[in-house]
KETI-848873 format. One record per residue (C-alpha): x, y, z; residue number from 1; residue in one letter. Coordinates in nm, 2 decimals. Example, Ala and Ser with C-alpha at 12.3 -4.5 7.8 and 13.67 -1.06 7.14 Angstrom:
% residues 2
<<1.23, -0.45, 0.78>, 1, A>
<<1.37, -0.11, 0.71>, 2, S>
//
This chain:
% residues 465
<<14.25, 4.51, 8.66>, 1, X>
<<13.99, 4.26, 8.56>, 2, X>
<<14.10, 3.90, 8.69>, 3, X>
<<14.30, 3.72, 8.46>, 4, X>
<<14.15, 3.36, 8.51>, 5, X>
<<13.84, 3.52, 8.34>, 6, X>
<<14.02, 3.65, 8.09>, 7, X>
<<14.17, 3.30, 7.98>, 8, X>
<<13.79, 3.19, 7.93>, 9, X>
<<13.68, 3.50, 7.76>, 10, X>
<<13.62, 3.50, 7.38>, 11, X>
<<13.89, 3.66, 7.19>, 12, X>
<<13.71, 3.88, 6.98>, 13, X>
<<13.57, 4.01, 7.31>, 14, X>
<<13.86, 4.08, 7.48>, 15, X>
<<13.96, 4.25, 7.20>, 16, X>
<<13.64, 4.41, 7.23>, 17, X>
<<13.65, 4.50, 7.58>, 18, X>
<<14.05, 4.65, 7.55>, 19, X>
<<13.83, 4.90, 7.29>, 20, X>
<<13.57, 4.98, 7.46>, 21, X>
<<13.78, 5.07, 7.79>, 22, X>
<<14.02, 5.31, 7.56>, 23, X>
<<13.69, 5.41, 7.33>, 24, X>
<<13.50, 5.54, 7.68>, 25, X>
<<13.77, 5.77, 7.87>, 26, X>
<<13.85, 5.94, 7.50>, 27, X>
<<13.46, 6.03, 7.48>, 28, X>
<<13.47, 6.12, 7.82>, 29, X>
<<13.78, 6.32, 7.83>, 30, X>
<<13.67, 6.53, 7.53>, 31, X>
<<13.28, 6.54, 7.60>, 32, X>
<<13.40, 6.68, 8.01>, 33, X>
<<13.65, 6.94, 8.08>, 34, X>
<<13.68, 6.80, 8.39>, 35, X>
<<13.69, 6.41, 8.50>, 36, X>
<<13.80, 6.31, 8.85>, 37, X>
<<13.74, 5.96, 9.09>, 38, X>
<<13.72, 5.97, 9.37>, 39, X>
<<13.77, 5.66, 9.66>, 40, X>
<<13.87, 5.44, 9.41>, 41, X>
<<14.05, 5.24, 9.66>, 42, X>
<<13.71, 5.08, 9.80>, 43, X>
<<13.73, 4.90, 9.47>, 44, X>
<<13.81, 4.51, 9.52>, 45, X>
<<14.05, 4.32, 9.25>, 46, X>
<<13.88, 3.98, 9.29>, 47, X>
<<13.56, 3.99, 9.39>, 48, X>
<<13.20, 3.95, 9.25>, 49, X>
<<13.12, 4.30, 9.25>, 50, X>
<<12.79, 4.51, 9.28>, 51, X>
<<12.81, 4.90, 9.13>, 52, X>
<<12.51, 5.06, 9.28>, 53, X>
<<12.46, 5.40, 9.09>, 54, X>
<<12.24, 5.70, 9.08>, 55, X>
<<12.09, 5.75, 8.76>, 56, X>
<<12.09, 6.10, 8.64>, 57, X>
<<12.21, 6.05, 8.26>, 58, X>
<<12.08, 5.80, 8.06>, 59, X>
<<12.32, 5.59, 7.87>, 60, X>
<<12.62, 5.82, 7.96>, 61, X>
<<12.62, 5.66, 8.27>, 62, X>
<<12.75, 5.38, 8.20>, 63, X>
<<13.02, 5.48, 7.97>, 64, X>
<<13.15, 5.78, 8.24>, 65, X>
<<13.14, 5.45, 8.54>, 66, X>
<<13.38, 5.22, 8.25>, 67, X>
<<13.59, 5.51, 8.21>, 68, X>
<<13.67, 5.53, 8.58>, 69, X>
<<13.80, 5.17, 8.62>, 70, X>
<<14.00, 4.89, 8.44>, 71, X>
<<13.72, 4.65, 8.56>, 72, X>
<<13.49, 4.50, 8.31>, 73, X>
<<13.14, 4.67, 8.41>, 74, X>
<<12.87, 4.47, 8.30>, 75, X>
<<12.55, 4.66, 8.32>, 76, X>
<<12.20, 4.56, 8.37>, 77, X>
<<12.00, 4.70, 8.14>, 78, X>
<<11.62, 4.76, 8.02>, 79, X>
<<11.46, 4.50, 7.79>, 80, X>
<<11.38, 4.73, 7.54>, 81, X>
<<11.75, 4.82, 7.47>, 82, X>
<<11.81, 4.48, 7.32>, 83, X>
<<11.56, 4.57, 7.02>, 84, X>
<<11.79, 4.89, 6.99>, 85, X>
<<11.93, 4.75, 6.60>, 86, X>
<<12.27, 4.98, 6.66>, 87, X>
<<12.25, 4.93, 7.07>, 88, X>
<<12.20, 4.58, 7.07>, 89, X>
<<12.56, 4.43, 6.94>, 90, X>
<<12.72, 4.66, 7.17>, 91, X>
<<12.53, 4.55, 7.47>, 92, X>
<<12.59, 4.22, 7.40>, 93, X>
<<12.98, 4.23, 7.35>, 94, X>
<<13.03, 4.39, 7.70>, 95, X>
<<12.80, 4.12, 7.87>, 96, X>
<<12.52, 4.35, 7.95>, 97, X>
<<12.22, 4.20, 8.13>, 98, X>
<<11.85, 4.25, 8.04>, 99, X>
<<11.59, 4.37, 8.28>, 100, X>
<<11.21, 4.28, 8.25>, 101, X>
<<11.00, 4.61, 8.43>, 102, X>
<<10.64, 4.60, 8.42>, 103, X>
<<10.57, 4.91, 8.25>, 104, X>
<<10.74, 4.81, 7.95>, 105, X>
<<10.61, 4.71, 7.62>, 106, X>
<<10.64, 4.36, 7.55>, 107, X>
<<10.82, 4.28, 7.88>, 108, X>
<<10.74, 3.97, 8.10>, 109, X>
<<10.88, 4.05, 8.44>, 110, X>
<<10.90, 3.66, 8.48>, 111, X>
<<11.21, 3.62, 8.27>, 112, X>
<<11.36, 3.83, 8.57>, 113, X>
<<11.42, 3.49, 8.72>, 114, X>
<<11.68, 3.39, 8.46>, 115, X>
<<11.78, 3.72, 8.49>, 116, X>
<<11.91, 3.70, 8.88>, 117, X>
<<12.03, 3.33, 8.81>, 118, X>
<<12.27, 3.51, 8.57>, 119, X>
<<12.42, 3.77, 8.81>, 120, X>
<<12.46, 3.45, 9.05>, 121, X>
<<12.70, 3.34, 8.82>, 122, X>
<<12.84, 3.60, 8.69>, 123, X>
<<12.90, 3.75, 9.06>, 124, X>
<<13.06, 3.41, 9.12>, 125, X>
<<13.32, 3.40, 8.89>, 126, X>
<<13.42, 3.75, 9.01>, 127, X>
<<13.30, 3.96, 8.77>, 128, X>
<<13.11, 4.36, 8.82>, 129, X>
<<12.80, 4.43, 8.79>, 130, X>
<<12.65, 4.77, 8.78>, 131, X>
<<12.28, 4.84, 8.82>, 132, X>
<<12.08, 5.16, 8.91>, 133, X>
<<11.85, 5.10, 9.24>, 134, X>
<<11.63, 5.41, 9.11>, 135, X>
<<11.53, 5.22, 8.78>, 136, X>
<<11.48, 5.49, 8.55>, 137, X>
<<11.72, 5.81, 8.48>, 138, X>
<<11.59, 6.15, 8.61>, 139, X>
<<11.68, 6.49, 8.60>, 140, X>
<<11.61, 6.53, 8.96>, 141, X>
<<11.85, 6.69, 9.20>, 142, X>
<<11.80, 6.39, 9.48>, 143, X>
<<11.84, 6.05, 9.50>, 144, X>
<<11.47, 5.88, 9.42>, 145, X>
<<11.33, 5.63, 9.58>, 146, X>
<<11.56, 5.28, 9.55>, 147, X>
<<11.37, 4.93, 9.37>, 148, X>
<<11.47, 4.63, 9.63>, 149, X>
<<11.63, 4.48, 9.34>, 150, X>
<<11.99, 4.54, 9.43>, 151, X>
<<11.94, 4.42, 9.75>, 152, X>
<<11.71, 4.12, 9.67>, 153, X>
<<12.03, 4.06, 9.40>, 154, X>
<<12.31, 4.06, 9.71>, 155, X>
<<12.14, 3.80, 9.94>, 156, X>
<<12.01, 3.58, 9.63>, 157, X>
<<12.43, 3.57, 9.57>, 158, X>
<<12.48, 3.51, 9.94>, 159, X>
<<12.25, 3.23, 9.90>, 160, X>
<<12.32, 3.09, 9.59>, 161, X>
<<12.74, 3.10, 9.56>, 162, X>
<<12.79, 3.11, 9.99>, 163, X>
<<13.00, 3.40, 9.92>, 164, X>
<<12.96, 3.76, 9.97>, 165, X>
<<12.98, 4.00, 9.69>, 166, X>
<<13.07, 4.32, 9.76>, 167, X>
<<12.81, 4.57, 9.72>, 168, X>
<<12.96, 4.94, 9.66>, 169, X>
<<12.72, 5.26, 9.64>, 170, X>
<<12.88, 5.48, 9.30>, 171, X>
<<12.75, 5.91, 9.28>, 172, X>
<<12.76, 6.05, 9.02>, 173, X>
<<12.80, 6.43, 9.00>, 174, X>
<<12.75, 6.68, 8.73>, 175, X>
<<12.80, 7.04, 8.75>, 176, X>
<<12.64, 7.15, 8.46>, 177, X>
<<12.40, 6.82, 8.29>, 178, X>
<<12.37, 6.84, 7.90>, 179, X>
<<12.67, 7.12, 7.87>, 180, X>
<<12.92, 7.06, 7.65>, 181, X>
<<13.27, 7.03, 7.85>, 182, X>
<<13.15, 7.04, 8.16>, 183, X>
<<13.24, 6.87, 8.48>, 184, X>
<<13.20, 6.50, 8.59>, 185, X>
<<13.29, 6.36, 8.92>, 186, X>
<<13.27, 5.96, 8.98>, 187, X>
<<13.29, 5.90, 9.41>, 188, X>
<<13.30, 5.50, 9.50>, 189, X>
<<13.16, 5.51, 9.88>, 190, X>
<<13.23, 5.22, 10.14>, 191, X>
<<13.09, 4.89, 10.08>, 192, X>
<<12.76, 4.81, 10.22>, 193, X>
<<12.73, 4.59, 10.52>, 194, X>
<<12.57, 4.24, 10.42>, 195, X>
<<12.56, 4.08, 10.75>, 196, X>
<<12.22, 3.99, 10.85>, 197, X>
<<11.99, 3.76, 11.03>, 198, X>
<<12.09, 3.41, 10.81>, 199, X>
<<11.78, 3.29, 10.80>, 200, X>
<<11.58, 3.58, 10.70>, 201, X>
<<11.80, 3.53, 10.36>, 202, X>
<<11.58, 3.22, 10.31>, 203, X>
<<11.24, 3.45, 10.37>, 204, X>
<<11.04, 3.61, 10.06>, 205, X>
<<11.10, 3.89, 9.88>, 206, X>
<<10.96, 4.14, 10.13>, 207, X>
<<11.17, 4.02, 10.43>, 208, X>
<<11.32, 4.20, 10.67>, 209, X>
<<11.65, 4.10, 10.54>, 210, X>
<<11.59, 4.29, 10.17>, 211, X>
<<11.48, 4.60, 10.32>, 212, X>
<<11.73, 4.63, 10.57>, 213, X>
<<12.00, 4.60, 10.27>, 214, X>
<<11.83, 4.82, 10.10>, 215, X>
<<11.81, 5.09, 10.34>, 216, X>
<<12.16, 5.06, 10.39>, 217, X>
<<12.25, 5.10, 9.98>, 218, X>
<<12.02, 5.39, 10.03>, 219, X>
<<12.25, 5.51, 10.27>, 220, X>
<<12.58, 5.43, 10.09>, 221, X>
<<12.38, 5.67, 9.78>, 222, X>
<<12.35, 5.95, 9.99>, 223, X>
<<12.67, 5.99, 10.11>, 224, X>
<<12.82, 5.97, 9.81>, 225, X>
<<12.51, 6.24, 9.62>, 226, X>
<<12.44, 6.57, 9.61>, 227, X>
<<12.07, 6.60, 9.75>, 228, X>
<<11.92, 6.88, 9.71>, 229, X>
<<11.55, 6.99, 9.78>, 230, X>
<<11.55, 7.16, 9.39>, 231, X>
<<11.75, 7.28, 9.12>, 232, X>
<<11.70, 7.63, 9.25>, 233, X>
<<11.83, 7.50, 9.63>, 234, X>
<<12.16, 7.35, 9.46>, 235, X>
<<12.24, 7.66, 9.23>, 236, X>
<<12.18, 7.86, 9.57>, 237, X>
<<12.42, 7.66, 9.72>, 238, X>
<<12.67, 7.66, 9.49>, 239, X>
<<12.74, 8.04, 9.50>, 240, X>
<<12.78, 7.98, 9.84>, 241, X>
<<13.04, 7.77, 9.82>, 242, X>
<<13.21, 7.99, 9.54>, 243, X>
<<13.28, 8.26, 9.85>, 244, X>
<<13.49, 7.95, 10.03>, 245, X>
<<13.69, 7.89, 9.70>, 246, X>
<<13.77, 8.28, 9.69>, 247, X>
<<13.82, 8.30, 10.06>, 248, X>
<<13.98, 8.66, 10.18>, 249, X>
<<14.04, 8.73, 9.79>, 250, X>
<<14.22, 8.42, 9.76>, 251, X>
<<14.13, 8.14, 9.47>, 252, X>
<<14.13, 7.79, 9.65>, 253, X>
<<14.28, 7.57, 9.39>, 254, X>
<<13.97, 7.32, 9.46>, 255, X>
<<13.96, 6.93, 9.30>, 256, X>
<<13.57, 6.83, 9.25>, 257, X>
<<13.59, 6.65, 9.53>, 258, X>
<<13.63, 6.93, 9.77>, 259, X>
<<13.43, 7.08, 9.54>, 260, X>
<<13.16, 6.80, 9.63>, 261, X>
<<13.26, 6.77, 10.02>, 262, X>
<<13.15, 7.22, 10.06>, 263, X>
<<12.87, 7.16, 9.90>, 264, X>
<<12.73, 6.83, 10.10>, 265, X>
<<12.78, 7.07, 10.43>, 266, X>
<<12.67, 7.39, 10.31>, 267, X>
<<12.33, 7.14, 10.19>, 268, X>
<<12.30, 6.97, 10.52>, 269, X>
<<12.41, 7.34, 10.73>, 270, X>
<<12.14, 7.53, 10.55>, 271, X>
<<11.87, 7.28, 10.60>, 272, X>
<<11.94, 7.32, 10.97>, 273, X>
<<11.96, 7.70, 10.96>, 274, X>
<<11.60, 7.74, 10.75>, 275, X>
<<11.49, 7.61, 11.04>, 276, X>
<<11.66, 7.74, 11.35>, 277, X>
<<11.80, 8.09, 11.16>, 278, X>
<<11.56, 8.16, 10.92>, 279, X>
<<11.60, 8.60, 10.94>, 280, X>
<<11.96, 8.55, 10.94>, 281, X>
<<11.98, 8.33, 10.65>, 282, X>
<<11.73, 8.56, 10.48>, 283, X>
<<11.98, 8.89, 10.52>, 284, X>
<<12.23, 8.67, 10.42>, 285, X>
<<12.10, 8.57, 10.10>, 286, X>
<<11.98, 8.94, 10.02>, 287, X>
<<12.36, 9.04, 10.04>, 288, X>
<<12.46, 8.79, 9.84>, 289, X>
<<12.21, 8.86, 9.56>, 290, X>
<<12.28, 9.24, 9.58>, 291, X>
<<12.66, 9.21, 9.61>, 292, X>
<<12.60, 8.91, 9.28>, 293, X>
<<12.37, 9.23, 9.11>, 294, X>
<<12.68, 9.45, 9.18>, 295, X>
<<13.00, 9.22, 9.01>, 296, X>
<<12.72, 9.12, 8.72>, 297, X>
<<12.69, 9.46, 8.64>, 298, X>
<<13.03, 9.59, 8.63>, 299, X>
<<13.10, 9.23, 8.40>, 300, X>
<<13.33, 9.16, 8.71>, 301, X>
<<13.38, 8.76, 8.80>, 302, X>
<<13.48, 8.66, 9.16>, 303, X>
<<13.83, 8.56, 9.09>, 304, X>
<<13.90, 8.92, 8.91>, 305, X>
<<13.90, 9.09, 9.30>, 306, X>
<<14.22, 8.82, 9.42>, 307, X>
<<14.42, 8.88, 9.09>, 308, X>
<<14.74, 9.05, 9.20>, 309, X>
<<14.84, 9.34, 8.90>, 310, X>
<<15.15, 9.35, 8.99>, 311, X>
<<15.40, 9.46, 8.68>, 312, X>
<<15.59, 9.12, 8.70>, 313, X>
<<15.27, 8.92, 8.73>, 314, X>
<<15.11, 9.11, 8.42>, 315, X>
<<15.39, 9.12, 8.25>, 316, X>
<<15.42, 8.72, 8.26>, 317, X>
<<15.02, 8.73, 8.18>, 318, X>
<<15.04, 8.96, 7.89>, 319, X>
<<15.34, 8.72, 7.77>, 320, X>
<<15.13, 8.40, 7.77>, 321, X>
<<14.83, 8.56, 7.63>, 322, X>
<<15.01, 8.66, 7.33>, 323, X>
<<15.16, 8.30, 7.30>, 324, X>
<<14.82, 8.19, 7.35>, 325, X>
<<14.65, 8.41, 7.07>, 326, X>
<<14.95, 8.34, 6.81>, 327, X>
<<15.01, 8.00, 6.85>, 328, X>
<<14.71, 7.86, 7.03>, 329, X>
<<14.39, 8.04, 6.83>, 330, X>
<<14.52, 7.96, 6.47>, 331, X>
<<14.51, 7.57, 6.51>, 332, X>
<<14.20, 7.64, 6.73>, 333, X>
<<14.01, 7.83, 6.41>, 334, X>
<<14.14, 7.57, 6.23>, 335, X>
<<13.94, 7.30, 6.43>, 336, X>
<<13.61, 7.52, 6.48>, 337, X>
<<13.63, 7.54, 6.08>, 338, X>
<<13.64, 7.21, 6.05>, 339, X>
<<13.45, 7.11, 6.30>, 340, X>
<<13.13, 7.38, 6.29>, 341, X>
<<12.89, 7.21, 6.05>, 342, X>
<<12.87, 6.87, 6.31>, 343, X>
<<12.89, 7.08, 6.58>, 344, X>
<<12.59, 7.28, 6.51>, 345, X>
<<12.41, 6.96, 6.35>, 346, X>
<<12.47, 6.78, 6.66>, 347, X>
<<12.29, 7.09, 6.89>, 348, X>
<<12.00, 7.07, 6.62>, 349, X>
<<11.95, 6.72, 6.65>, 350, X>
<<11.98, 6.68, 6.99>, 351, X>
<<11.69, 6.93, 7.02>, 352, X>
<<11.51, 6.80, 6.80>, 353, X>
<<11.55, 6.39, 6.91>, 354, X>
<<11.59, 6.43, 7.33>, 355, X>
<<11.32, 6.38, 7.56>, 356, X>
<<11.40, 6.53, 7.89>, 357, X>
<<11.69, 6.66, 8.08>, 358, X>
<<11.87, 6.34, 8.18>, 359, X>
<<11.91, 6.25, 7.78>, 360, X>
<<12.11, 6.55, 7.68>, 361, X>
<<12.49, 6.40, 7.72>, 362, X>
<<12.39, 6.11, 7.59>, 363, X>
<<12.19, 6.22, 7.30>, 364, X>
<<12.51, 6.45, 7.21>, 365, X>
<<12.72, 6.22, 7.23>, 366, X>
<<12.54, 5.91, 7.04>, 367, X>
<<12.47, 6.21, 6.73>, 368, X>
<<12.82, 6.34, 6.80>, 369, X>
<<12.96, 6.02, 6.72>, 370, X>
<<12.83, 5.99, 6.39>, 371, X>
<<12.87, 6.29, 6.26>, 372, X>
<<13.14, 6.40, 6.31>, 373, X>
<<13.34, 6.10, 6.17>, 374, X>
<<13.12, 6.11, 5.89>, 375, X>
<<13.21, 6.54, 5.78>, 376, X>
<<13.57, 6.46, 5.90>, 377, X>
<<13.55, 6.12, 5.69>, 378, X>
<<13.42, 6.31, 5.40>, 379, X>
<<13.63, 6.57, 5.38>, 380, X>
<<13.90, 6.34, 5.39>, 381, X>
<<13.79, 6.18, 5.10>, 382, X>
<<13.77, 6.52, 4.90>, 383, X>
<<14.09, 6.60, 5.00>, 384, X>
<<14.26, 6.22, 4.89>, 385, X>
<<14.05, 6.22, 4.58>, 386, X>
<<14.17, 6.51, 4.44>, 387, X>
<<14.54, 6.58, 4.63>, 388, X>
<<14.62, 6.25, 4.76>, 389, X>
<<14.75, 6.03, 5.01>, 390, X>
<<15.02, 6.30, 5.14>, 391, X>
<<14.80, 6.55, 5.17>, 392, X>
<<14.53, 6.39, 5.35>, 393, X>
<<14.76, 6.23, 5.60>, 394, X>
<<14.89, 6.58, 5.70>, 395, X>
<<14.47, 6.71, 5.69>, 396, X>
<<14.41, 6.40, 5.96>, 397, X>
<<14.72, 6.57, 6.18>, 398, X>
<<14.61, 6.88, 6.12>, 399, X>
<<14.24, 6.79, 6.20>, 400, X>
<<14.35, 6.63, 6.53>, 401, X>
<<14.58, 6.91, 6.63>, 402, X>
<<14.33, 7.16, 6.52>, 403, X>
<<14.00, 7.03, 6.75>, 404, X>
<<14.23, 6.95, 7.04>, 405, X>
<<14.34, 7.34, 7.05>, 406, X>
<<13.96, 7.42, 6.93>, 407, X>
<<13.86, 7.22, 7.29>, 408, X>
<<14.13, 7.34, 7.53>, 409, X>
<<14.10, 7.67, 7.42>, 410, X>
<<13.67, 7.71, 7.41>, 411, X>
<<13.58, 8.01, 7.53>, 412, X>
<<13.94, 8.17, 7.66>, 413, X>
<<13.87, 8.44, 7.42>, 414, X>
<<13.58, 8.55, 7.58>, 415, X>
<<13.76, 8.54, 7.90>, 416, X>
<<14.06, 8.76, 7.81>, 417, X>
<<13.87, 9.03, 7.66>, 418, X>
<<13.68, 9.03, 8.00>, 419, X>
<<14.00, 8.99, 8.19>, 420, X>
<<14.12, 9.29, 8.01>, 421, X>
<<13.81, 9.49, 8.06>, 422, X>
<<13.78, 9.44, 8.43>, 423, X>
<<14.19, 9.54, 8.43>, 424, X>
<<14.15, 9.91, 8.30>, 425, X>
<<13.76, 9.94, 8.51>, 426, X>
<<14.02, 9.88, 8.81>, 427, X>
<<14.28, 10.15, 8.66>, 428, X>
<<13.98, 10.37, 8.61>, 429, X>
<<13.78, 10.31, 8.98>, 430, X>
<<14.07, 10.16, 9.19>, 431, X>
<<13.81, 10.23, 9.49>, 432, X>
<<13.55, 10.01, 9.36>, 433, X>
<<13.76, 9.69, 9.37>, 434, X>
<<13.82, 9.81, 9.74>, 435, X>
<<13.49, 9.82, 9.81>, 436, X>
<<13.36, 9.49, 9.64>, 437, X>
<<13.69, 9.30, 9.86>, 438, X>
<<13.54, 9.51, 10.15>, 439, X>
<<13.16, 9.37, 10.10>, 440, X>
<<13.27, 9.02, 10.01>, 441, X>
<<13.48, 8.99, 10.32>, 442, X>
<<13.16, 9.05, 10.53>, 443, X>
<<12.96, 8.80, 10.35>, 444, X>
<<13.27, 8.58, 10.43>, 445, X>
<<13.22, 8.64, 10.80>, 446, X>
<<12.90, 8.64, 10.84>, 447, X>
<<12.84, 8.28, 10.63>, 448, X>
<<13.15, 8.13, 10.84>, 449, X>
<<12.98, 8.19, 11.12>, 450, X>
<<12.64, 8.02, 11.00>, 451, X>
<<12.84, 7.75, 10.92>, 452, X>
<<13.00, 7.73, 11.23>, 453, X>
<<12.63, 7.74, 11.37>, 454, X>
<<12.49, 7.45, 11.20>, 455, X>
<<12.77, 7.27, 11.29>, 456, X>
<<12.71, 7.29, 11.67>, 457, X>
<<12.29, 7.24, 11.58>, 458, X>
<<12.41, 6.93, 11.42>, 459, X>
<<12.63, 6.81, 11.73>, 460, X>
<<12.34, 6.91, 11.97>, 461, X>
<<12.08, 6.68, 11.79>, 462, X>
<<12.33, 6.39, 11.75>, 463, X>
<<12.36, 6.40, 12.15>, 464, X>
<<11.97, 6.44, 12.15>, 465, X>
//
């Protein structure tokens, strides 16, 4: 929790603010993700000037998914040019952002920079967070760019300045699918960086030996806690590797993100090693995957369709919750998409229509998002007490709020039973070709644990090397 001495000197009105804007960011994120998981939150210090060094991968979502993972008070540092944002600029202000001056900016003098880093001084010294994204600019990138020294310059100036340490802690950020509605979001804190250098080479200029040592090590912290990937096309490769370890022998491996996150960093760094000292086996093994992938795509069939057991008792018990599911569960659901359609599909249109690249989807959804759909629910609220009153629009807002929680939970089960059911009587039909498909997956299994197994001893032989 954020320390309480700073809380006796804070503003009311923020404090109030800031117990909002806590609550206000895990509700968007928990509806805007289906699935939001920390991970290492324990490197997190109570009382401590702190340093959140980020990758930057989402625009303004960012920062609300890095408040939503903490009770700490983040305080961002922000670009210039947000501050002339009329709607952003209020908000900024009340949860102590801090405004950067870059070059390439209109209007910006990088000079004002100086008051800038005298700011973080203090507010690192009185134990607040800071956050602040050594990239500088969001991407859609699946690698960690290049880091700006300004993090690190940041560190040693508080060194220097309050003769205490902050603590500098590298934050990843991983998405599985970027601008998708209810898709997955995992926050990992790494280890604190190590700030222990030469003393006097804190004193140096900008370009000592000091700054860049920092921040190679922040650029170390990043990666360990990043997906890097060479391309888009090398991560979605590698994430149908990973799928065959989550469905192991036929078997789903009830998986968290962050084993999720842990396959993937090895199967990244094993088939980097492999490209180069396997290349023909990696090639056949990547031919059967595609043909086996051809195979299940074409017969509808998903991999955790060839570990479900059709037992009687187990279908029975399936067939049971199904129905509960489609008479108790879909009603309120329709009931939400109903109410709920017209924003939706305004909010797609616009985001379209407004967003500039890749990295500004989730927050360009959720910035239109926000408006409109408070605004149709708002409305129709109005309609509703205007012409049936008070009653009846206080059981339309319970109604509304039961109605687009089912509506969420429930997106796109329907598809999913009527291809559960499908694939159930193409097994009654050709019990031989689930067989087969186990068969053929099993030697994919075997064959990609033993790369694996591979890498890992290239990877021990060039450590001792």
């Amino acid at each position: 929790m954020p320390d309480n001495n700073l809380h006796k000197e804070t503003p009311l009105a923020r404090r109030l603010f800031l117990r909002f804007w806590h609550r206000f960011c895990r509700i968007v994120v928990k509806v805007f993700y289906r699935r939001f998981e920390v991970l290492g939150i324990e490197s997190v210090p109570e009382n401590a000037g702190l340093i959140l060094c980020a990758n930057h991968i989402n625009a303004l979502a960012d920062v609300v998914i890095l408040q939503a993972s903490t009770d700490k008070d983040i305080r961002p540092l922000a670009r210039s040019g947000l501050f002339e944002n009329p709607f952003l600029k209020p908000i900024l202000e009340m949860i102590g952002a801090i405004p950067i001056y870059r070059a390439g900016d209109k209007g910006s003098n990088v000079a004002d920079n100086a008051g800038t880093f005298s700011r973080c001084y203090e507010i690192l010294g009185d134990n607040e967070t800071l956050i602040i994204f050594p990239e500088g600019q969001s991407h859609s990138d699946p690698y960690l760019h290049e880091l700006k020294t300004g993090a690190a310059r940041m560190a040693l100036g508080a060194v220097e300045t309050n003769n205490v340490k902050p603590v500098v802690l590298p934050v990843g950020l991983t998405f599985t699918s970027k601008g998708k509605f209810r898709s997955d979001v995992l926050v990992h804190f790494g280890t604190p960086v190590d700030l222990n250098v030469d003393q006097q080479s804190i004193y140096d200029n900008e370009s000592s030996s000091a700054v860049a040592t920092i921040n190679k090590r922040i650029t170390e912290g990043l990666a360990a806690v990043t997906l890097n990937a060479q391309s888009w096309k090398e991560l979605v490769l590698v994430d149908r590797l990973e799928q065959f370890f989550a469905f192991r022998h036929g078997k789903y491996r009830n998986r968290d993100l962050g084993q999720r996150f842990k396959s993937l960093q090895r199967l990244i760094d094993a088939k980097k090693l492999l490209q180069e000292h396997e290349p023909d086996r990696v090639r056949s093994l990547l031919s059967q995957i595609r043909m086996f992938e051809r195979l299940c795509k074409c017969c509808g069939i998903k991999s955790y369709h060839l570990g479900v057991d059709y037992h009687p008792v187990f279908l029975t018990l399936y067939i049971v919750r199904i129905t509960a599911i489609i008479l108790l569960g879909y009603p309120l659901a329709l009931w939400g998409i109903i109410n709920s359609f017209i924003p939706y599909r305004l909010t797609r249109f616009f985001t379209h229509y407004f967003v500039k690249g890749w990295d500004q989807q989730d927050t360009t959804k959720m910035l239109i998002g926000l408006f409109l759909f408070p605004l149709f629910w708002g409305v129709q609220a109005f309609i509703i007490y205007r012409y049936f009153g008070m009653g009846w629009t206080m059981a339309y807002g319970i109604s509304l709020v039961v109605g687009a929680y089912s509506a969420i939970k429930l997106r796109g089960d329907y598809r999913r039973i009527l291809k559960d059911f499908k694939v159930f009587f193409l097994f009654l039909r050709k019990r031989e070709l689930k067989e087969y498909l186990i068969m053929k997956r099993q030697e994919i299994e075997t064959e990609l644990a033993r790369l694996v197994r591979a890498a890992k001893k290239l990877s021990e032989r060039n450590t001792l090397e």
